[in-house]
C-alpha positions in Angstrom: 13.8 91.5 114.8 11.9 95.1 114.5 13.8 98.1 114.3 12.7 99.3 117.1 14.3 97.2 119.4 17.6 96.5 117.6 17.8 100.1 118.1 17.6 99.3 122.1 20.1 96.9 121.7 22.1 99.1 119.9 21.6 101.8 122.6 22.5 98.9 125.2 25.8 98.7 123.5 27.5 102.0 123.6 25.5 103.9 121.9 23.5 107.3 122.5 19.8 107.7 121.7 20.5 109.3 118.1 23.4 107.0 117.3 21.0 104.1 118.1 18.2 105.7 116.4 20.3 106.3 113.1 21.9 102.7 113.5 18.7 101.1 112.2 18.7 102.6 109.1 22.0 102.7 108.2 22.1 100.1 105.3 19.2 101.8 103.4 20.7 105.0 103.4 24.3 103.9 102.6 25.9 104.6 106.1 28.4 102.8 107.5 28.9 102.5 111.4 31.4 105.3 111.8 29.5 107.3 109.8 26.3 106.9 111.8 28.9 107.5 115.8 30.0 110.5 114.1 26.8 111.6 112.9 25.1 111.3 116.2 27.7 111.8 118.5 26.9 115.3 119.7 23.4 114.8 120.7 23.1 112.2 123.6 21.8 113.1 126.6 19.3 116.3 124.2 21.8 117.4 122.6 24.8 117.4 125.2 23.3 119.1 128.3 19.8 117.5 128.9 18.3 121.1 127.9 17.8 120.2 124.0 15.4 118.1 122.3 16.1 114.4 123.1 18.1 112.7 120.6 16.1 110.1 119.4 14.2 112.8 118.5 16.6 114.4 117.0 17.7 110.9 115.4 14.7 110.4 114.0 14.3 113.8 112.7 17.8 112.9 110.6 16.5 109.9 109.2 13.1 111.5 108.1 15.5 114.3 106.2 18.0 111.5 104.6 14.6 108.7 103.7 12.0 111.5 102.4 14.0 114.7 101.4 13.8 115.2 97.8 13.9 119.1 96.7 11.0 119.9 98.7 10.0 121.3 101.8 9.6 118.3 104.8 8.0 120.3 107.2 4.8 119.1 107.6 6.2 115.5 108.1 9.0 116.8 110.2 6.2 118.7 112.4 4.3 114.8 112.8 6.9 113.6 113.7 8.0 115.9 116.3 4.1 116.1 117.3 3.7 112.3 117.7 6.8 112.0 119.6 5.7 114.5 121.8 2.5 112.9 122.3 4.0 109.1 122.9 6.9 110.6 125.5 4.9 113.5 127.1 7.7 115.8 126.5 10.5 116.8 123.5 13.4 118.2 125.4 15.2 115.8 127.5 15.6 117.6 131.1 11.9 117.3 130.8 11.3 113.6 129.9 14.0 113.0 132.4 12.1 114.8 135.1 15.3 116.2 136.5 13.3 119.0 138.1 9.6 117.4 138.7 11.4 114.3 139.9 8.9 112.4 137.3 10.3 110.0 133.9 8.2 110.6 131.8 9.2 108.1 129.6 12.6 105.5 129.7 15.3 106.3 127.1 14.8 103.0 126.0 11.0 104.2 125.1 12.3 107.3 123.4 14.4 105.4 121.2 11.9 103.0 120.6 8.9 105.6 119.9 11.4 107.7 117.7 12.0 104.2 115.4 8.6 102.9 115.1 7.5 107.0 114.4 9.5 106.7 111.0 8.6 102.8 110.4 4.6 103.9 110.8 5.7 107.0 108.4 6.9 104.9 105.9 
């Protein structure tokens, strides 16, 4: 099964967008499951109040940090990814993707978490 969608699953199953994000890649980078709710627990619904980033961006974000971080700055990959999520979800911060105030989704959580996972598989 791709990432990508045992991260829905995952999502389907309690957890938030990060949490489900992170939950992919747990194994590889030596997280257990409690590790990966606490990690994640404060940014569901972008970051608590819909007015933050989304968090499988955000979730993705922490995975690019703990996979590629070695000494050196990140930033340009950290600026892809934030870029090519944009560009797949029409929108970073939740409220927006949500279309709370334009009464427009712009894009399903399920295809937020699912961008966010296959951003760091293509990245890899």
């Amino acid at each position: 099964m791709k990432k990508s969608e045992l991260a829905i699953i995952n999502k389907h199953n309690g957890m938030n967008c990060c949490q489900a994000v992170i939950s992919v890649y747990a194994d590889e980078l030596g997280f257990d499951l409690e590790t990966v709710q606490k990690l994640g627990a404060a940014f569901g619904m972008g970051m608590g109040n819909m007015s933050g980033n989304c968090g499988a961006l955000v979730g993705a974000q922490m995975v690019l940090g703990m996979k590629e971080f070695t000494g050196r700055p990140i930033a340009a990959k950290s600026r892809s990814v934030y870029a090519q999520f944009a560009a797949r979800c029409g929108a970073t911060v939740c409220i927006d993707i949500k279309g709370v105030t334009t009464g427009r989704v712009l894009c399903s959580c399920d295809d937020c978490v699912r961008n966010a996972v296959e951003i760091i598989e293509e990245m890899s």
